[in-house]
N, C-alpha and C positions, 0 to 999 in steps of 0.2 A: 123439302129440304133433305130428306132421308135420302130421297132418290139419287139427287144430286149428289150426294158424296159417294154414294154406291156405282153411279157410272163414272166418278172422277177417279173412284179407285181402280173401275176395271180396265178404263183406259189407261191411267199410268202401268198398270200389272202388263196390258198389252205393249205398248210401247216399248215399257221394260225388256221385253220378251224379245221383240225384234233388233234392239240393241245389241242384245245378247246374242244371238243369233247373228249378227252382219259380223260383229267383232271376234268370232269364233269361226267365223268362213275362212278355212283357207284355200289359197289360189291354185288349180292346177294346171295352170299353163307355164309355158316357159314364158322367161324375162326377153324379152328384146332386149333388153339393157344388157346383160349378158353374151348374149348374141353378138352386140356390136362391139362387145370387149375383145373377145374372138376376131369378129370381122376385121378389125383397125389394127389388130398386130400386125406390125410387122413382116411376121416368121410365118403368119398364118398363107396353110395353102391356097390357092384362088380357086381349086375348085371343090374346096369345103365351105368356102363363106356362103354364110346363109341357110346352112343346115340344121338342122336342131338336133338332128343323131351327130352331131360332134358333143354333146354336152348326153344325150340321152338316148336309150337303147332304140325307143320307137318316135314315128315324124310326129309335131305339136306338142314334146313336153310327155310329161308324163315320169315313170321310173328313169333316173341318173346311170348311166356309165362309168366306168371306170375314170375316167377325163372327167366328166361333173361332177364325180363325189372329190375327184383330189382339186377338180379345180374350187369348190365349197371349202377345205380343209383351207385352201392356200388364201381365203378370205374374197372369194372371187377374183382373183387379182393373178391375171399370164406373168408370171416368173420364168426366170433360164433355167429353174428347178424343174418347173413345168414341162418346160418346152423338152429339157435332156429325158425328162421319164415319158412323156408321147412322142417320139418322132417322127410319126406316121400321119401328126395334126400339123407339124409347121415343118417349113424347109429351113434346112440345115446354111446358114450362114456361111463364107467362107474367112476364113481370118486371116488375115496380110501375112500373121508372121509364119502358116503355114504355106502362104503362096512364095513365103521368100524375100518378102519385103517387109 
């Protein structure tokens, strides 16, 4: 009987442990989901979709850029805020009433 609670405890204590452990992992990749927030703009240029150094310094993730920490700040979420502080990630729309119309 002794024994029995003594492995019922070490296995709960392990379990415990790997619990703890999975819920304390965090992720170093980049998000694809991010990625295709970028790719589905609009404004985004065609031949940046699909990069990961639009969001981050080096390819797969890893350390943010200037563009991934403000695009974090702005709740993940391409704003015309956005777009007017990188204009070298999206093309420049043109507006009717600068064309005259």
């Amino acid at each position: 009987m002794r024994q029995l609670k003594l492995f019922v405890l070490l296995t709960f204590i392990g379990l415990a442990a790997l619990v703890k452990m999975a819920l304390l992992a965090q992720p170093v990749a980049a998000k694809p989901a991010f990625m295709d927030r970028y790719d589905h703009d609009p404004l985004a240029k065609a031949n940046l979709r699909g990069h990961c150094t639009v969001c981050h310094i080096g390819r797969g993730g890893g350390e943010r850029n200037d563009f991934g920490e403000a695009f974090e700040d702005a709740g993940y979420r391409i704003t015309p805020k956005l777009r007017a502080k990188f204009p070298e990630l999206f093309e420049q729309k043109a507006t009717t009433s600068a064309q005259g119309g």
